[in-house]
CHARMM internal coordinates of N, CA and C (Angstrom, degrees):
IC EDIT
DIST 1 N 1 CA 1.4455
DIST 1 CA 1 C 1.5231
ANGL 1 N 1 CA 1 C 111.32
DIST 1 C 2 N 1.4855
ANGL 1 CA 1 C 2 N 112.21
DIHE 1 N 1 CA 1 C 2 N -20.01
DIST 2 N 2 CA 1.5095
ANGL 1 C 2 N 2 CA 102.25
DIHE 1 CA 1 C 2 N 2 CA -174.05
DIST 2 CA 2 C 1.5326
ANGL 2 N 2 CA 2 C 110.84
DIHE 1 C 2 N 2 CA 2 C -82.53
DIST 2 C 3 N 1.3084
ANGL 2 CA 2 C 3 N 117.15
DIHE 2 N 2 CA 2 C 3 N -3.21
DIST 3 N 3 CA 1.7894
ANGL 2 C 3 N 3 CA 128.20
DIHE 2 CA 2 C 3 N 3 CA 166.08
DIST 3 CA 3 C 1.3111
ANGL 3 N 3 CA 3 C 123.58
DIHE 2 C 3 N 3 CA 3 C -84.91
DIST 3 C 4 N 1.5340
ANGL 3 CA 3 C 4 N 110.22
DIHE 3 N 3 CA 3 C 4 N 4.28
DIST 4 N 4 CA 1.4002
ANGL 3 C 4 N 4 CA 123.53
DIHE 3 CA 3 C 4 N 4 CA 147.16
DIST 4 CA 4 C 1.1788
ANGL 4 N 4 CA 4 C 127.43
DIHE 3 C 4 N 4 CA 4 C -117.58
DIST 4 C 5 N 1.5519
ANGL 4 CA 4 C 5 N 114.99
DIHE 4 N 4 CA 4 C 5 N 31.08
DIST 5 N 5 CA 1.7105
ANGL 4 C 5 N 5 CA 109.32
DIHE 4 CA 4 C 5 N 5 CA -172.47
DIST 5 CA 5 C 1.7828
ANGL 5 N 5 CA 5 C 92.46
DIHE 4 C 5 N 5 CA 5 C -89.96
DIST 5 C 6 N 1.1166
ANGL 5 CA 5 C 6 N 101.92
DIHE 5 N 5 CA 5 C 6 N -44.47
DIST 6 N 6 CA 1.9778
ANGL 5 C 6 N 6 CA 103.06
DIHE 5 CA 5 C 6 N 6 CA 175.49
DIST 6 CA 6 C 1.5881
ANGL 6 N 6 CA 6 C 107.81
DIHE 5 C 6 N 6 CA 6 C -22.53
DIST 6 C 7 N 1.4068
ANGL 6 CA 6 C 7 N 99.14
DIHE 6 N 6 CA 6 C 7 N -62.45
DIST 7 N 7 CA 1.9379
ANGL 6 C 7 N 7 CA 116.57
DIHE 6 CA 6 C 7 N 7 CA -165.29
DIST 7 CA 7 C 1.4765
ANGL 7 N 7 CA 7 C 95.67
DIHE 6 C 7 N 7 CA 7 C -53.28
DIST 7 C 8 N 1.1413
ANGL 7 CA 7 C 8 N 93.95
DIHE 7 N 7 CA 7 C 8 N -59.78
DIST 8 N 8 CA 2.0175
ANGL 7 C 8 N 8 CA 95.97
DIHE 7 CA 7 C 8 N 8 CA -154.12
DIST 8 CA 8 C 1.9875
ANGL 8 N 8 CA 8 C 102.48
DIHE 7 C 8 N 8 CA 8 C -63.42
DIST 8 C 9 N 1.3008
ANGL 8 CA 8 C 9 N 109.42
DIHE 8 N 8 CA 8 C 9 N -27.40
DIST 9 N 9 CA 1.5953
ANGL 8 C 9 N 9 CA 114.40
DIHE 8 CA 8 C 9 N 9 CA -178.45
DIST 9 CA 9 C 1.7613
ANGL 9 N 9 CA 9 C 93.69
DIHE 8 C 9 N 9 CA 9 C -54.24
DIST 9 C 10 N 1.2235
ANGL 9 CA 9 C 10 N 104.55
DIHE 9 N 9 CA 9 C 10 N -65.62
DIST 10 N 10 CA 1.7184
ANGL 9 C 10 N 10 CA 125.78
DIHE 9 CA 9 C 10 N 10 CA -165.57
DIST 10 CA 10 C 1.2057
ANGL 10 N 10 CA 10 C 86.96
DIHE 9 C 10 N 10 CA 10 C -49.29
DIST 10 C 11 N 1.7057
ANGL 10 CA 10 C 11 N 130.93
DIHE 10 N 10 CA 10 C 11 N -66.52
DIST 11 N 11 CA 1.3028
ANGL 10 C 11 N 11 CA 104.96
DIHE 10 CA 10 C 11 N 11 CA -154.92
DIST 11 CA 11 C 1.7907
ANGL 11 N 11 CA 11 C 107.53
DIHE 10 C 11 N 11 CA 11 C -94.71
DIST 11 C 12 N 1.0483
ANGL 11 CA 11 C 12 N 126.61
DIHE 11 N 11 CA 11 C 12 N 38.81
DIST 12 N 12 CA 1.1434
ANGL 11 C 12 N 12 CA 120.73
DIHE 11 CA 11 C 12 N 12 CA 170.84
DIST 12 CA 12 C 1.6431
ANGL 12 N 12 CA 12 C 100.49
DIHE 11 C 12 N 12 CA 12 C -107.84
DIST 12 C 13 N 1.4522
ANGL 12 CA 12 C 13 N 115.62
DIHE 12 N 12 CA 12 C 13 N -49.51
DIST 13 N 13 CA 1.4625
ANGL 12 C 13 N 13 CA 119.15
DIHE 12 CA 12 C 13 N 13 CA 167.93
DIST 13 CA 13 C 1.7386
ANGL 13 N 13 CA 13 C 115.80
DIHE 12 C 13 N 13 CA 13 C -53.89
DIST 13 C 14 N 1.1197
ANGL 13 CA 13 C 14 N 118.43
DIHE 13 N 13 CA 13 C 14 N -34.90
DIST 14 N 14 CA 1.3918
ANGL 13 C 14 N 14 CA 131.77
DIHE 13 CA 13 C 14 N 14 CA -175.03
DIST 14 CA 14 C 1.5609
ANGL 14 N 14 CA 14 C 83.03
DIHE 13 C 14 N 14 CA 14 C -65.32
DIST 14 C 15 N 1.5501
ANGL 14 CA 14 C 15 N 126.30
DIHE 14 N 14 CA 14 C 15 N -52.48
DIST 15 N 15 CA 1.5404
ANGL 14 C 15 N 15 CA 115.88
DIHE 14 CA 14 C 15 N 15 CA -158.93
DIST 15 CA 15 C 1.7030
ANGL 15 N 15 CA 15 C 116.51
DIHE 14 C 15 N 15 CA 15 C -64.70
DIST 15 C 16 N 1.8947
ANGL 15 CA 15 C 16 N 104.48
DIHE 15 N 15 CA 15 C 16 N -46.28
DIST 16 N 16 CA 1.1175
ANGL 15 C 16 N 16 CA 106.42
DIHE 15 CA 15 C 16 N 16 CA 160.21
DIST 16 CA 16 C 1.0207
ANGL 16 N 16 CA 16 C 142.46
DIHE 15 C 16 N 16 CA 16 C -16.52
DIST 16 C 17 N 2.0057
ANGL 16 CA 16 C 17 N 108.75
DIHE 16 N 16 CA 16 C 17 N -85.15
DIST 17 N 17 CA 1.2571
ANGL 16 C 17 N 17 CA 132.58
DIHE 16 CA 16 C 17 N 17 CA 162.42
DIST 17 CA 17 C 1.4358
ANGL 17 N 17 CA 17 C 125.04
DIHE 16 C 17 N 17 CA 17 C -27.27
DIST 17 C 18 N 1.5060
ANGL 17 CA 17 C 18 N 112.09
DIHE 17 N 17 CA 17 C 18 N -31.52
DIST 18 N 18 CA 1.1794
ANGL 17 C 18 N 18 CA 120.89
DIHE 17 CA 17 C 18 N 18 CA 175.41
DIST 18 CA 18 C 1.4203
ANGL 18 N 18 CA 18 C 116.89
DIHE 17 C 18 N 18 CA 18 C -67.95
DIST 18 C 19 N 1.3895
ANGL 18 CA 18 C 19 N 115.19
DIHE 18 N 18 CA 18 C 19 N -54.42
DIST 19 N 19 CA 1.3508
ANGL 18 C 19 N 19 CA 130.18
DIHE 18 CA 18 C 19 N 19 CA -166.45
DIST 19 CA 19 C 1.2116
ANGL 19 N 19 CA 19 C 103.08
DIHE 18 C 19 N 19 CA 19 C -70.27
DIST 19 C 20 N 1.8964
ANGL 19 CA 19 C 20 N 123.36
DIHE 19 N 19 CA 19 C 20 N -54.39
DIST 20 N 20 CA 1.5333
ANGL 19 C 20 N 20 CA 114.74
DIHE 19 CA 19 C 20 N 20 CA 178.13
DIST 20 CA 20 C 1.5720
ANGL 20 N 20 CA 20 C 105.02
DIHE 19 C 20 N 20 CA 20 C -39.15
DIST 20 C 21 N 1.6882
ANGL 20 CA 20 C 21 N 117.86
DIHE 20 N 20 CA 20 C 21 N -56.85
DIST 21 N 21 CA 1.6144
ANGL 20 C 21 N 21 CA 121.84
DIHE 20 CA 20 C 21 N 21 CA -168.70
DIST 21 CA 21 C 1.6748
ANGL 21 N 21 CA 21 C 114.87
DIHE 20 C 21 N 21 CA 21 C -40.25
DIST 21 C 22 N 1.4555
ANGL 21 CA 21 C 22 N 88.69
DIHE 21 N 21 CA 21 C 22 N -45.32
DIST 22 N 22 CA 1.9507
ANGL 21 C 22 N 22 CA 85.24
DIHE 21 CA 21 C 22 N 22 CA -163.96
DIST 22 CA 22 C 1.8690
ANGL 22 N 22 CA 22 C 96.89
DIHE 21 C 22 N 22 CA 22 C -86.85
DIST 22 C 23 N 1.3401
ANGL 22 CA 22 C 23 N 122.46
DIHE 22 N 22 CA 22 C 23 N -15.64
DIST 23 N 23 CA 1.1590
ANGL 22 C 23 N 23 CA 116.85
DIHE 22 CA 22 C 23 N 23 CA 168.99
DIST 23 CA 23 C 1.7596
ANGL 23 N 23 CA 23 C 124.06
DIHE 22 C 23 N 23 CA 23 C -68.44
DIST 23 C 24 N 1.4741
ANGL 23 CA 23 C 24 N 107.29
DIHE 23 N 23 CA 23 C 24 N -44.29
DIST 24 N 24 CA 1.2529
ANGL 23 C 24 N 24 CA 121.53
DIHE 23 CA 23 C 24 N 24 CA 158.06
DIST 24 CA 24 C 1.2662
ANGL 24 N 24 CA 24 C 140.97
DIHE 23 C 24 N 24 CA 24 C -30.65
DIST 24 C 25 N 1.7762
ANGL 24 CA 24 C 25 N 102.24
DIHE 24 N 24 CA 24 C 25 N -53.32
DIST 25 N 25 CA 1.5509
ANGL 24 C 25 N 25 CA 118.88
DIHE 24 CA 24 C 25 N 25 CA 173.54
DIST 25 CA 25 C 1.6482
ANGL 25 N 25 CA 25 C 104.36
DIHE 24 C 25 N 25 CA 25 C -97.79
DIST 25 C 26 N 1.0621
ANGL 25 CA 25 C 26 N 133.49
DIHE 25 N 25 CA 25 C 26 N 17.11
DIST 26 N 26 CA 1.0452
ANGL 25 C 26 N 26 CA 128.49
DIHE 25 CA 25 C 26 N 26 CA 158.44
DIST 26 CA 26 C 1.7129
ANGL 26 N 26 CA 26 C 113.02
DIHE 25 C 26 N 26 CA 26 C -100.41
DIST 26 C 27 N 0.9191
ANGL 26 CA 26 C 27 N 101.65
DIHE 26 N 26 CA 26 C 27 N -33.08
DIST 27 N 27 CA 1.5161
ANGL 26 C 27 N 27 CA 109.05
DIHE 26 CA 26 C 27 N 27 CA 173.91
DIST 27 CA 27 C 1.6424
ANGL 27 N 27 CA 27 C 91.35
DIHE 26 C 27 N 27 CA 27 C -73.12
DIST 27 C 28 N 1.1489
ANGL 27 CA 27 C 28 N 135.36
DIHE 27 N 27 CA 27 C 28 N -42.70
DIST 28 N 28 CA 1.8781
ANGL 27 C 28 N 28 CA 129.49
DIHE 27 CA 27 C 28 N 28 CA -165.80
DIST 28 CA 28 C 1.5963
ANGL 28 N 28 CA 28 C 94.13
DIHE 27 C 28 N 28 CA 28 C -53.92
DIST 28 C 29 N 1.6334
ANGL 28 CA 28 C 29 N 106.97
DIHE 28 N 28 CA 28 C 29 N -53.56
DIST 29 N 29 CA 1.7866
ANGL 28 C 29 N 29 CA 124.14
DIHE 28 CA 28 C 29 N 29 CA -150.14
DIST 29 CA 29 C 1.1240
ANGL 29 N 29 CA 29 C 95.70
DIHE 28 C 29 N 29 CA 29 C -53.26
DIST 29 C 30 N 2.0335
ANGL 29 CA 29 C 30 N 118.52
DIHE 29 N 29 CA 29 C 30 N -46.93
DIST 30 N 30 CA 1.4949
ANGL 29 C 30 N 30 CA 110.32
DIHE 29 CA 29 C 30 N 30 CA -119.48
DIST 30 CA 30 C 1.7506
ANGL 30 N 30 CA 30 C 75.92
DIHE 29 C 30 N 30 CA 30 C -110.44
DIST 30 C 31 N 1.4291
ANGL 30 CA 30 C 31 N 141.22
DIHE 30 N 30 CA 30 C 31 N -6.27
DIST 31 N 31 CA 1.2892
ANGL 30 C 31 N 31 CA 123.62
DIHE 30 CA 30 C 31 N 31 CA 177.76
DIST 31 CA 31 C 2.0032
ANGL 31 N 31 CA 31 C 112.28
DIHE 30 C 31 N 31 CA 31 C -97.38
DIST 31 C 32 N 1.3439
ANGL 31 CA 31 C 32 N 94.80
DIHE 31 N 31 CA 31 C 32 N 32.61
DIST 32 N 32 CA 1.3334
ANGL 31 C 32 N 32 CA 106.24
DIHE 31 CA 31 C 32 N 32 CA 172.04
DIST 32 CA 32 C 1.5586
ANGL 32 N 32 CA 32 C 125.74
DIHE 31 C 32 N 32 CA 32 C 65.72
DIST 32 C 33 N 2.2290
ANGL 32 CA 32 C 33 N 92.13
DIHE 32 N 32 CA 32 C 33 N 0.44
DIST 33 N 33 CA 2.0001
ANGL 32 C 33 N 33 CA 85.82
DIHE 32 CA 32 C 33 N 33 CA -168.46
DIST 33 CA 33 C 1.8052
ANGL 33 N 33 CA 33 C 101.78
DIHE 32 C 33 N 33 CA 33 C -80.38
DIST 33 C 34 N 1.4464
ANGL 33 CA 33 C 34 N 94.40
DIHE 33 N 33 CA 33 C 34 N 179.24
DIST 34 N 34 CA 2.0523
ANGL 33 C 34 N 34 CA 87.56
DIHE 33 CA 33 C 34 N 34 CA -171.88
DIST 34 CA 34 C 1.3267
ANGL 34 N 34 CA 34 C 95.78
DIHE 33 C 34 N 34 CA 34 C -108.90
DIST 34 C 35 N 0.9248
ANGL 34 CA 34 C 35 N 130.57
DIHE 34 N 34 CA 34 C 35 N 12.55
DIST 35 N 35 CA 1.5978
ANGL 34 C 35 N 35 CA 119.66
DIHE 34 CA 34 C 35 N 35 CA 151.26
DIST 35 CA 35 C 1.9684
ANGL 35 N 35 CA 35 C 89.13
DIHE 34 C 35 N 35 CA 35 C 95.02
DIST 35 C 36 N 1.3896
ANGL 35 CA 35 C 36 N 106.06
DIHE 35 N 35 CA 35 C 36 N -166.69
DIST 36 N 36 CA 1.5383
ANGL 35 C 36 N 36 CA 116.15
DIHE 35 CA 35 C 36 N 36 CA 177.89
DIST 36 CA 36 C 1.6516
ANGL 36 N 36 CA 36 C 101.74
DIHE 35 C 36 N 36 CA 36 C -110.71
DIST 36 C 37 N 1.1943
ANGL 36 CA 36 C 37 N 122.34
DIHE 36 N 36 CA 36 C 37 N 136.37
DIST 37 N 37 CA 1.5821
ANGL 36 C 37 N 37 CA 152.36
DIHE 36 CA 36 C 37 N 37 CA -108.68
DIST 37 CA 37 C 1.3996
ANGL 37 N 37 CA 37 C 70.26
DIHE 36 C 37 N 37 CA 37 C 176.48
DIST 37 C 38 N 2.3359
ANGL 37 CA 37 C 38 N 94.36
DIHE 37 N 37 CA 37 C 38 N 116.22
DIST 38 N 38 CA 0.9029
ANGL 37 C 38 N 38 CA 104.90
DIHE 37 CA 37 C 38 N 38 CA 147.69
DIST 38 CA 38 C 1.6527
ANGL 38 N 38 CA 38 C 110.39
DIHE 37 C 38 N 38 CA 38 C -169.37
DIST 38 C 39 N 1.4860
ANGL 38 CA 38 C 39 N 102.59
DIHE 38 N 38 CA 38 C 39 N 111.70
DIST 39 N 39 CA 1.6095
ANGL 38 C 39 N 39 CA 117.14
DIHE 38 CA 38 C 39 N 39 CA -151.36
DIST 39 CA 39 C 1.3422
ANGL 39 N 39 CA 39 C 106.34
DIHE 38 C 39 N 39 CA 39 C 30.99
DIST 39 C 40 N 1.6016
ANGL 39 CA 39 C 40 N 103.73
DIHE 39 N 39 CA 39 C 40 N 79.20
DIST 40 N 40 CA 0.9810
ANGL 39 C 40 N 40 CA 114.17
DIHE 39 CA 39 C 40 N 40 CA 137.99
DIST 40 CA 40 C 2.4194
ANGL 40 N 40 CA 40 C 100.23
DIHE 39 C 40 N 40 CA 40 C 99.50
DIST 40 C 41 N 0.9997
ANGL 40 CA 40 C 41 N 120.63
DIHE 40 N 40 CA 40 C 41 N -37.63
DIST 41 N 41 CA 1.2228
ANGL 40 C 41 N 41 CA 140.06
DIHE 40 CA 40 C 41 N 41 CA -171.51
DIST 41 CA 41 C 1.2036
ANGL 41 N 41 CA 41 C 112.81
DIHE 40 C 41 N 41 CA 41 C -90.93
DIST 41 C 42 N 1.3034
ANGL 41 CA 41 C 42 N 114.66
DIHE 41 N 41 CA 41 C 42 N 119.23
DIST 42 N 42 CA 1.5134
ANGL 41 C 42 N 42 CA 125.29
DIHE 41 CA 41 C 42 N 42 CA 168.26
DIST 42 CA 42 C 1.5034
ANGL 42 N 42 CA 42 C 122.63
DIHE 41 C 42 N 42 CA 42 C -70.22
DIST 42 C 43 N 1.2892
ANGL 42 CA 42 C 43 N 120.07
DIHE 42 N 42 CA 42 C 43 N 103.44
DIST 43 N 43 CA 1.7348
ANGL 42 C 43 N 43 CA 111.60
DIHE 42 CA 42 C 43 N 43 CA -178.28
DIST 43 CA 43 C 1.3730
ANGL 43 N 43 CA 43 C 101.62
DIHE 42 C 43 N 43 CA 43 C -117.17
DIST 43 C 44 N 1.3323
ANGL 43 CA 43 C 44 N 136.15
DIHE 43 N 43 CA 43 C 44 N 46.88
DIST 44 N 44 CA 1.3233
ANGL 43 C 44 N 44 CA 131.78
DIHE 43 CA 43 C 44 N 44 CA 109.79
DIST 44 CA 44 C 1.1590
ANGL 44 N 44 CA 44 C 128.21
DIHE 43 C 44 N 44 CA 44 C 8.43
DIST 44 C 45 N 1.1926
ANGL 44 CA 44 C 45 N 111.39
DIHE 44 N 44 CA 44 C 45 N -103.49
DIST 45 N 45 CA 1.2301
ANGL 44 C 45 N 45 CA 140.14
DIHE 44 CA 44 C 45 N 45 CA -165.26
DIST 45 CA 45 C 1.8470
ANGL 45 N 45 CA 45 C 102.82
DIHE 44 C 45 N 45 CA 45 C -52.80
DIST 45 C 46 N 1.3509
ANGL 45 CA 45 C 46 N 98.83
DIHE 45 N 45 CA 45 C 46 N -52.47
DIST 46 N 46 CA 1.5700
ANGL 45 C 46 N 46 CA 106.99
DIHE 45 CA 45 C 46 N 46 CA 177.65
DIST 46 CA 46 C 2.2162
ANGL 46 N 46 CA 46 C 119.54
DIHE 45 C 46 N 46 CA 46 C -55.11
DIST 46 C 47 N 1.6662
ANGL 46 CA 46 C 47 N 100.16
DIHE 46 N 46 CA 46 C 47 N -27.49
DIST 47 N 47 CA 1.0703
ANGL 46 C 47 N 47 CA 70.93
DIHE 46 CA 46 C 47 N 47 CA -177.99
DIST 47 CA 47 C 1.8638
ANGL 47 N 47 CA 47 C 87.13
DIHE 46 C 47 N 47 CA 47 C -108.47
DIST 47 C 48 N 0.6637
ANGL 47 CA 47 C 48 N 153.49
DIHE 47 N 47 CA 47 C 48 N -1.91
DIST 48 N 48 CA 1.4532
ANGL 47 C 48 N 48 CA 153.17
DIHE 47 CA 47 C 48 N 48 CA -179.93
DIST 48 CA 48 C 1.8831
ANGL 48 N 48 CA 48 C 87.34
DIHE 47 C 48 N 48 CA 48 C -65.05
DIST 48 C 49 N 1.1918
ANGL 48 CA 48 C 49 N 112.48
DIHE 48 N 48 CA 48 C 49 N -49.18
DIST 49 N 49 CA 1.7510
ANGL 48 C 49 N 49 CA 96.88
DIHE 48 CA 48 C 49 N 49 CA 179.29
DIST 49 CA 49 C 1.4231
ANGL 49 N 49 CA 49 C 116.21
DIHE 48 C 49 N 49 CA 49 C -79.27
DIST 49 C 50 N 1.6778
ANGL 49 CA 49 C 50 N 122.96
DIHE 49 N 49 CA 49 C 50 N -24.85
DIST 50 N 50 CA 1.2667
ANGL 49 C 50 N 50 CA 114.36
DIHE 49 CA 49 C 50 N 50 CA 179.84
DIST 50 CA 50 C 1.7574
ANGL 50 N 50 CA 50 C 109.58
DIHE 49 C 50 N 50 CA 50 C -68.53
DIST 50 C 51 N 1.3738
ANGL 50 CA 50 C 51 N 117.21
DIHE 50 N 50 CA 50 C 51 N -24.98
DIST 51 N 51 CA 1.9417
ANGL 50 C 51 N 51 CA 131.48
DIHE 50 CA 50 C 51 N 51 CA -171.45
DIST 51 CA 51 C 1.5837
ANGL 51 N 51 CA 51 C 89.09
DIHE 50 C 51 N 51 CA 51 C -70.17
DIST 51 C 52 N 1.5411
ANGL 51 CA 51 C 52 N 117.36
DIHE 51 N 51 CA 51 C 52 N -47.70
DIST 52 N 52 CA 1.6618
ANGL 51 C 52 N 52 CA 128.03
DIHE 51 CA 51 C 52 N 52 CA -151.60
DIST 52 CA 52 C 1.9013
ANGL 52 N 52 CA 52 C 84.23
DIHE 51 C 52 N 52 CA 52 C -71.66
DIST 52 C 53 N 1.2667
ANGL 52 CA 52 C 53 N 130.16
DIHE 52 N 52 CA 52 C 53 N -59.73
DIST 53 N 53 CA 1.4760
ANGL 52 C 53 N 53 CA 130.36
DIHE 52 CA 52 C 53 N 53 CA -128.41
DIST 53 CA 53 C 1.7828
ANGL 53 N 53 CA 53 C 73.49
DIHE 52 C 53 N 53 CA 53 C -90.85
DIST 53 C 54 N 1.3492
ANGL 53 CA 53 C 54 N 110.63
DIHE 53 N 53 CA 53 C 54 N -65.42
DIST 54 N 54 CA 2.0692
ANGL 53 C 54 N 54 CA 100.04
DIHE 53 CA 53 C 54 N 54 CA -177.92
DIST 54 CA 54 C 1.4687
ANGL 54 N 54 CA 54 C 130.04
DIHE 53 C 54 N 54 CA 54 C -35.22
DIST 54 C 55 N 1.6795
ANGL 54 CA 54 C 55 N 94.63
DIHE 54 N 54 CA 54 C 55 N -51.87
DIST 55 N 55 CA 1.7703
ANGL 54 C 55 N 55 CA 78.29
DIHE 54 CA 54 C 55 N 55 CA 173.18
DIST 55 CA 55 C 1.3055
ANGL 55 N 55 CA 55 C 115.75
DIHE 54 C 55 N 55 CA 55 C -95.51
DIST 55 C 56 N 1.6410
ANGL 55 CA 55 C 56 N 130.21
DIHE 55 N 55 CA 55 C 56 N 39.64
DIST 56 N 56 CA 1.4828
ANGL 55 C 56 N 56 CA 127.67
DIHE 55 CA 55 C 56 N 56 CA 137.74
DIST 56 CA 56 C 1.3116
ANGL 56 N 56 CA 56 C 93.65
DIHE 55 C 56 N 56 CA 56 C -98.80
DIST 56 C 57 N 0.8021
ANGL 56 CA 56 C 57 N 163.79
DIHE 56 N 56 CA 56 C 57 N -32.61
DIST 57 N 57 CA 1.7811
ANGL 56 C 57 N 57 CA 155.51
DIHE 56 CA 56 C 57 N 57 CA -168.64
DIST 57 CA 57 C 1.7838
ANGL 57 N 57 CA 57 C 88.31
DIHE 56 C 57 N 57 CA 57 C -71.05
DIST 57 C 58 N 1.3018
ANGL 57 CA 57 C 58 N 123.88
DIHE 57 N 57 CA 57 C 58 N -33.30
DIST 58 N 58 CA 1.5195
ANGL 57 C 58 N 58 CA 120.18
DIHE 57 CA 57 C 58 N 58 CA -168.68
DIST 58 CA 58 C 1.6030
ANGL 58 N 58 CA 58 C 102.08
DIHE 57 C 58 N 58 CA 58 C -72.50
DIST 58 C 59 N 1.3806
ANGL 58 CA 58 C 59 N 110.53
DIHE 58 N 58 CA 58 C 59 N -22.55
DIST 59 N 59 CA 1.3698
ANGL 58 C 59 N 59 CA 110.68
DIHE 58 CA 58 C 59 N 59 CA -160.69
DIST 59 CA 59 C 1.3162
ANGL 59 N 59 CA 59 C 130.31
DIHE 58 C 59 N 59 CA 59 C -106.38
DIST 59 C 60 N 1.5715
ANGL 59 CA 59 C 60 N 106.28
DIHE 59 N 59 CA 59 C 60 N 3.61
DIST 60 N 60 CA 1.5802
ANGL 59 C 60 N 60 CA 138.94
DIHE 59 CA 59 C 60 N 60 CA -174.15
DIST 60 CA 60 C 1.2081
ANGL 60 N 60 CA 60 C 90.21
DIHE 59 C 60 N 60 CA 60 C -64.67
DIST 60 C 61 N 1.1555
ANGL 60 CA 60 C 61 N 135.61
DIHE 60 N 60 CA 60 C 61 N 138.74
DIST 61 N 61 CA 1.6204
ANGL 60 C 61 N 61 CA 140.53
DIHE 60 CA 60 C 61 N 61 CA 132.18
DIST 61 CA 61 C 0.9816
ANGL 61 N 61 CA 61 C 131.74
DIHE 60 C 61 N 61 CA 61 C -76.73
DIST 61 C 62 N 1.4702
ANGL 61 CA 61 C 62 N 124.82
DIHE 61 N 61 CA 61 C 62 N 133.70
DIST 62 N 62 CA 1.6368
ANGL 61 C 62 N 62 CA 123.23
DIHE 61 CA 61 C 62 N 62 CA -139.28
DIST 62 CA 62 C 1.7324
ANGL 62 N 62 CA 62 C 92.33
DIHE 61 C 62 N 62 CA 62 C -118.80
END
COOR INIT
IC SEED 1 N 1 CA 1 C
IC BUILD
């Protein structure tokens, strides 16, 4: 079992990350702001996952 503790770490953080994400942009949608607008393209979503994926990369123990 200890040759699957790797997997289950990854996918428990993988599950997280997920949930903060779709919790995040639902909180962006539903408080009426328009997100970042730029010609024309919503990158929202893009940096709400680049903030989400950095501070788990901050939190790895090396």
């Amino acid at each position: 079992m200890k040759a699957l503790r790797p997997i289950w770490i990854a996918f428990r953080a993988a599950v997280l990350a997920t949930a903060v994400f779709w919790v995040a942009l639902y909180i962006i949608d539903h408080t009426g702001w328009k997100g970042l607008m730029l010609s024309g393209i919503d990158f929202t979503e893009y940096v709400v996952f680049l903030v989400i994926f950095f501070l788990g990369v901050l939190t790895v123990k090396t």
